[in-house]
C-alpha positions in Angstrom: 90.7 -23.1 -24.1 91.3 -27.0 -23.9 92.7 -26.4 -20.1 89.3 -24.9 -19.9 87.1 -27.7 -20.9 89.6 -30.1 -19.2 89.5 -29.1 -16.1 87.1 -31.0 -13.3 85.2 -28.8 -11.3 83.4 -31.3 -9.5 87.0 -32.3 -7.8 87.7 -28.6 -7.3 84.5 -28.3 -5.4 84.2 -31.0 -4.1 80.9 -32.4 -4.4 81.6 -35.8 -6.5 80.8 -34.9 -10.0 82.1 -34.4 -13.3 81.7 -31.8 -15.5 78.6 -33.5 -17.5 77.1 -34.4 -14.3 77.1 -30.7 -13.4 75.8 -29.4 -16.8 72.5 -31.2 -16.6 72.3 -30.4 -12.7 72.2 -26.9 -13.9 69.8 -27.5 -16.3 67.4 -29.6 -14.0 67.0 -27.3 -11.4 66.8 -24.2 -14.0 64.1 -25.9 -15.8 62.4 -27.2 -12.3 62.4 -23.7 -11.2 60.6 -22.3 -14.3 58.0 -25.1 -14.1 56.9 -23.7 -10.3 57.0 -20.2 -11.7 54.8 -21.7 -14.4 52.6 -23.0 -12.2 52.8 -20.1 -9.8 51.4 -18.3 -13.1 48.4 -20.8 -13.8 47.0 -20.0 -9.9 47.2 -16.3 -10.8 45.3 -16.4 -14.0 42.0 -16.1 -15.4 39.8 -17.6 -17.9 41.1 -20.5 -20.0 45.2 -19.2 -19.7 45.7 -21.8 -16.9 45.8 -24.3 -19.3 48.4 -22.6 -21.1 50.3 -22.3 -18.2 49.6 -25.9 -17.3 50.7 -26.9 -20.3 54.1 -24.7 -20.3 54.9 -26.3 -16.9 54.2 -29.6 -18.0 56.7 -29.5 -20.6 59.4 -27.8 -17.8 59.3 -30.4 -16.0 59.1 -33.7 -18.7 62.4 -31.4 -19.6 63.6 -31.7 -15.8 62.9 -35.6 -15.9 65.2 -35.9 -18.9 68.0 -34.1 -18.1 68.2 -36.0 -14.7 68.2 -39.0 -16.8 70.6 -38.5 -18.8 73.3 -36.9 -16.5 72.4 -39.4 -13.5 71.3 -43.0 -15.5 72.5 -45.0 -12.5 71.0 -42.8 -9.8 68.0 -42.5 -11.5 65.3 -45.4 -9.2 64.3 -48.2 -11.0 60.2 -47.1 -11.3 61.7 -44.2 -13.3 64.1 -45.9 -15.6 61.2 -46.9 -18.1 60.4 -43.1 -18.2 63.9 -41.8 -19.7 63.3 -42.0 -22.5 62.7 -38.1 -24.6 60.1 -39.8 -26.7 57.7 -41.3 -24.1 58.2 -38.5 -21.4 57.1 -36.2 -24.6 54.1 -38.5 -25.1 53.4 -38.8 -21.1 53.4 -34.4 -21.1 51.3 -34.2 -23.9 48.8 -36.4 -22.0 48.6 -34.4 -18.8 48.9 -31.4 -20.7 45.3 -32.7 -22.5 44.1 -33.7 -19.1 44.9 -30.2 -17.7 43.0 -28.3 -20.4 40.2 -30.3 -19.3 40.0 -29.5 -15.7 40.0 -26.0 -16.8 37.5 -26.4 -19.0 35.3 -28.5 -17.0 35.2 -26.2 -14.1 34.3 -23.4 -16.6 34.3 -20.7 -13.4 35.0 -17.8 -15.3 31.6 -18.4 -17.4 28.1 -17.4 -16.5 25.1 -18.9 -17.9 24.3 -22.8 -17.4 24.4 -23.5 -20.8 27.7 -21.6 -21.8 29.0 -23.8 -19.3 27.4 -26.7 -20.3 29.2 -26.1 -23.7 32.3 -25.5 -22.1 32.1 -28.7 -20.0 31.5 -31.0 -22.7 34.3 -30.1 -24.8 35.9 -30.6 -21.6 34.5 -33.9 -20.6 35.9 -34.2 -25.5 39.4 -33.4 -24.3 39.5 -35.8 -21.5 38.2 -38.5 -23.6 41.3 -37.7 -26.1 43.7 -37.7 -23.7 42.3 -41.2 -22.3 42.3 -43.1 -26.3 45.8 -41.6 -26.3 47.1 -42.9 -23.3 45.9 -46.2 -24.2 47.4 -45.9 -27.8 51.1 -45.0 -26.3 50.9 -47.3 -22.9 48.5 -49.9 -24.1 50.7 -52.7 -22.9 50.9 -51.1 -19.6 47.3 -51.1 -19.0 46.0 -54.6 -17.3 43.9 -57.3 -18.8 40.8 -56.7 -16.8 40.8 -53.0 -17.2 41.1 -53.1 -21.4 37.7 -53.5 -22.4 37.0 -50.4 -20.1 39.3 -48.8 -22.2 38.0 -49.2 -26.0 37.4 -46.3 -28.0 33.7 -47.2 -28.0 33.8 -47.2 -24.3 35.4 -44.0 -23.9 33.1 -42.1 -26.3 30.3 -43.9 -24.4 31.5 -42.3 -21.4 31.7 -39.2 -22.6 28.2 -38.6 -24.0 27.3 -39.9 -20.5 29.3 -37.1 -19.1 27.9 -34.7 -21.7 24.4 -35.5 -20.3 25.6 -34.8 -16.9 26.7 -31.5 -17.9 23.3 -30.9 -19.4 21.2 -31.8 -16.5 23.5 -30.0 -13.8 23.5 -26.6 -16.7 19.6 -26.9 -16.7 19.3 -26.6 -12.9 21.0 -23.5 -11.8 20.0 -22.1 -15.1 17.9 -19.1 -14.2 19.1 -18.6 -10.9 19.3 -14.7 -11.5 15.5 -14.9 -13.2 12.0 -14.8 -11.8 10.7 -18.3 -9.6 8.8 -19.5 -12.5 11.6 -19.3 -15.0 14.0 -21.5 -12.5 11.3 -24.2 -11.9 10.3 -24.3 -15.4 13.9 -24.9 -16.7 14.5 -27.4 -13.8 11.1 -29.7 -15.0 13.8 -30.8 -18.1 16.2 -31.7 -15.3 14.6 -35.2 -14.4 13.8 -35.9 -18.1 17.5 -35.6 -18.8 18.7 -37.5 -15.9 16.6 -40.1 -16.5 18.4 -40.3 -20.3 21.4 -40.7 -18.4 20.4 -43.1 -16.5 19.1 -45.2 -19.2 22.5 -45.3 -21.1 24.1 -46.0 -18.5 22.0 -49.0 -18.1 22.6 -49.9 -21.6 25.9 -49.4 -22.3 28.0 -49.9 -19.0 25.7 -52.5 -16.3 24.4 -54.3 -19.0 26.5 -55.0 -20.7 28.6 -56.7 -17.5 25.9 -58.1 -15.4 23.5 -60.6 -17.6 20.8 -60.7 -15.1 20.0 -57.2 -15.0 16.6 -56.0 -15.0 17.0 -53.6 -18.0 13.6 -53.1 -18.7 12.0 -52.2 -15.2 14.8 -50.4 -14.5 14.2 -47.9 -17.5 10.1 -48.3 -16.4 10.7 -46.8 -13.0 13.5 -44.2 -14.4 10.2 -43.4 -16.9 7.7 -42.8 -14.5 9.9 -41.4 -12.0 11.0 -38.8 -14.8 7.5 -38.0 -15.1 6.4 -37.5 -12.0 9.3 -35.1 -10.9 8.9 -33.0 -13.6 5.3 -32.5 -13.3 6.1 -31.8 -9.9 7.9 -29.1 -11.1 5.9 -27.9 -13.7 3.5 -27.4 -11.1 5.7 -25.6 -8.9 6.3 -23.4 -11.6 3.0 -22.8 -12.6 2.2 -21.9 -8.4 4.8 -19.3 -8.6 3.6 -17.7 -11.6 0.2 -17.7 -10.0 1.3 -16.2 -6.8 3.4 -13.5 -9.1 0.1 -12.2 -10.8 -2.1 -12.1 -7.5 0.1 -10.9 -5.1 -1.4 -8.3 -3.1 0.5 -5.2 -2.9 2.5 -3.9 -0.2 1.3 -1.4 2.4 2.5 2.0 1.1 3.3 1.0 -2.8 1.4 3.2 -5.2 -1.0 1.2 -7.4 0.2 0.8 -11.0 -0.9 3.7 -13.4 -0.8 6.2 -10.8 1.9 8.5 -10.1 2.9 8.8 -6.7 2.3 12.4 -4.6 5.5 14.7 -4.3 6.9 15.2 -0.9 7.4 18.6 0.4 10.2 19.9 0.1 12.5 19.4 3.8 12.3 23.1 5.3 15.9 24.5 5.3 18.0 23.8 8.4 18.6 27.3 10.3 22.0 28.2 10.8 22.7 27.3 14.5 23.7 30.9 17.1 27.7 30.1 17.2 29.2 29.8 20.5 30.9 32.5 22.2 34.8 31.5 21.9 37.1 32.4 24.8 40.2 34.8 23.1 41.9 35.6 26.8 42.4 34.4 30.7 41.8 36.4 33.2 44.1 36.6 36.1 42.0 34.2 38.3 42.4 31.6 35.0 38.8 32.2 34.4 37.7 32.9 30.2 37.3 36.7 29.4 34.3 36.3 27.2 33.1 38.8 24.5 30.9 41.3 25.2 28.0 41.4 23.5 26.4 44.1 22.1 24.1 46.9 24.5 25.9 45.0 27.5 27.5 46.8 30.1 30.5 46.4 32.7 34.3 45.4 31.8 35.0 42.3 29.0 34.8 38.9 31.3 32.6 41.1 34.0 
C-alpha cells in the first residue's frame, strides 16, 4: 500500500505535478463542473428555485477557488492571493449568494398582480440592503474613504425605503392592466403622489445632505404641485372613461339589455350529393366501361 501512495504519477504522466497537485486538480474541475450544471439548473427553473440554485453554485465554485489555492499557492496571481483564504471566500459566497436571491426576487416574473410584486420586490430591494451592510462589515477596510459614508447602515436602509417607494409607484401603474379603463387610470392617479414621496426623500436624505446650497424647499414645492396636477389629470381621465363606459351607444346588431335575442332557424339539412358513376373496367379502345343505369339500353360502356 505504501508503494501505492509513494508513487508519483505526475512523473509517470508527465504533466509536472505531484500527487497533491493532482488531487485538488481533480477536485477543482469536479467541483467547477457541478457549479455550471448548477447554474445550467437556475436558467431552467421557475419561481423562486433559481436562487437556490444560485446559491448551490455559488458555494461550487468559492469550493473551486479554494482548492486551486491550496494545491497551486504559487500559481495562484497575485489579485487572487488575498482571496485564499476558506474563511473570507465563505464570507465573499454568502454575499453573492444574498445578492442572487435578490435579483430573483426583484424581478418577481413568476408573480402576477402589481402589488404581489411590489411585496416581492421590496423584500428584494431588504436582501440586497443585507447583503450590502455585510459586505461592508467583512471588507470594510477594502472599501475607500470617499465611498464610506455612502456606505453606513443609515444610508443603506435610506436607500432601500427609496427603492421600496419605487417598487410601489411602478406596482401602482401596471396594476389593473387586465381590468376596465377606469380601474387602470384610477390606480395610476396614486402613481405621481408616490413618486413625488420619492422624490422628496431623496432630496432629504441623499442631495441634501451633500450639496449645502440646494433649494430643498422649492424643489419639494414644484414636486407638490406637480404631484397634484398629474393626478388630477388622471383622475379625470378616469372619470372620462367611466363616462364613456355608461353612455356608449350600442353596437349595430347587439340586442338591448333585458331582451332575449330571436332564435335562428334551424340550417336546412344538407342533401346527400348523386355519387359519381365509378369506372370498374377498360374497354379495348382504353376508354371506361361505365355502369349501366337502370331502364337503359345497349351493351355496358355502349
Amino acid at each position: 500500500m505504501s508503494g501505492i501512495t509513494e508513487f508519483d504519477y505526475g512523473a509517470y504522466l508527465g504533466i509536472g505535478l505531484d500527487n497533491n497537485q493532482i488531487a485538488y486538480l481533480a477536485g477543482a474541475l469536479f467541483l467547477g463542473f457541478l457549479a455550471v450544471s448548477a447554474l445550467r439548473h437556475a436558467k431552467q427553473a421557475g419561481g423562486i428555485a433559481p436562487s437556490i440554485w444560485i446559491a448551490i453554485s455559488i458555494g461550487l465554485f468559492a469550493g473551486t477557488l479554494i482548492a486551486v489555492a491550496r494545491g497551486f499557492p504559487e500559481e495562484l496571481p497575485d489579485f487572487l492571493k488575498p482571496w485564499a483564504d476558506a474563511d473570507r471566500v465563505a464570507r465573499l459566497a454568502a454575499i453573492l449568494a444574498l445578492l442572487g436571491l435578490s435579483v430573483v426576487l426583484i424581478s418577481a416574473h413568476w408573480v402576477r398582480g402589481g402589488l404581489s410584486r411590489f411585496w416581492y420586490r421590496t423584500f428584494g430591494f431588504a436582501v440586497a440592503g443585507l447583503a450590502v451592510w455585510l459586505a461592508v462589515g467583512w471588507f470594510g477596510e477594502e472599501i475607500p474613504d470617499e465611498a464610506r459614508p455612502w456606505t453606513a447602515q443609515r444610508v443603506i436602509i435610506r436607500a432601500v425605503v427609496v427603492l421600496g417607494i419605487l417598487s410601489l409607484a411602478v406596482a401602482l401603474w401596471v396594476r389593473g392592466n387586465w381590468s376596465t379603463d377606469h380601474v387602470r387610470w384610477a390606480n395610476r392617479a396614486l402613481v405621481p403622489l408616490v413618486l413625488a414621496i420619492a422624490v422628496v426623500l431623496v432630496s432629504r436624505w441623499f442631495v441634501a445632505a451633500s450639496w449645502a446650497d440646494f433649494p430643498l424647499s422649492a424643489v419639494e414645492l414644484v414636486t407638490a404641485i406637480l404631484a397634484i396636477i398629474a393626478s388630477a389629470s388622471f383622475l379625470l381621465i378616469a372619470g372620462g372613461a367611466l363616462f364613456l363606459v355608461d353612455h356608449q351607444p350600442a353596437k349595430k346588431g347587439t340586442v338591448p339589455s333585458g331582451t332575449s335575442a330571436p332564435k335562428a332557424a334551424p340550417a336546412p339539412a344538407a342533401t346527400p350529393s348523386a355519387r359519381l358513376p365509378v369506372a370498374m373496367l377498360i374497354d379495348e379502345n382504353g376508354q371506361p366501361m361505365l355502369p349501366k343505369k337502370a331502364g337503359q339500353a345497349g351493351p355496358a360502356g355502349a
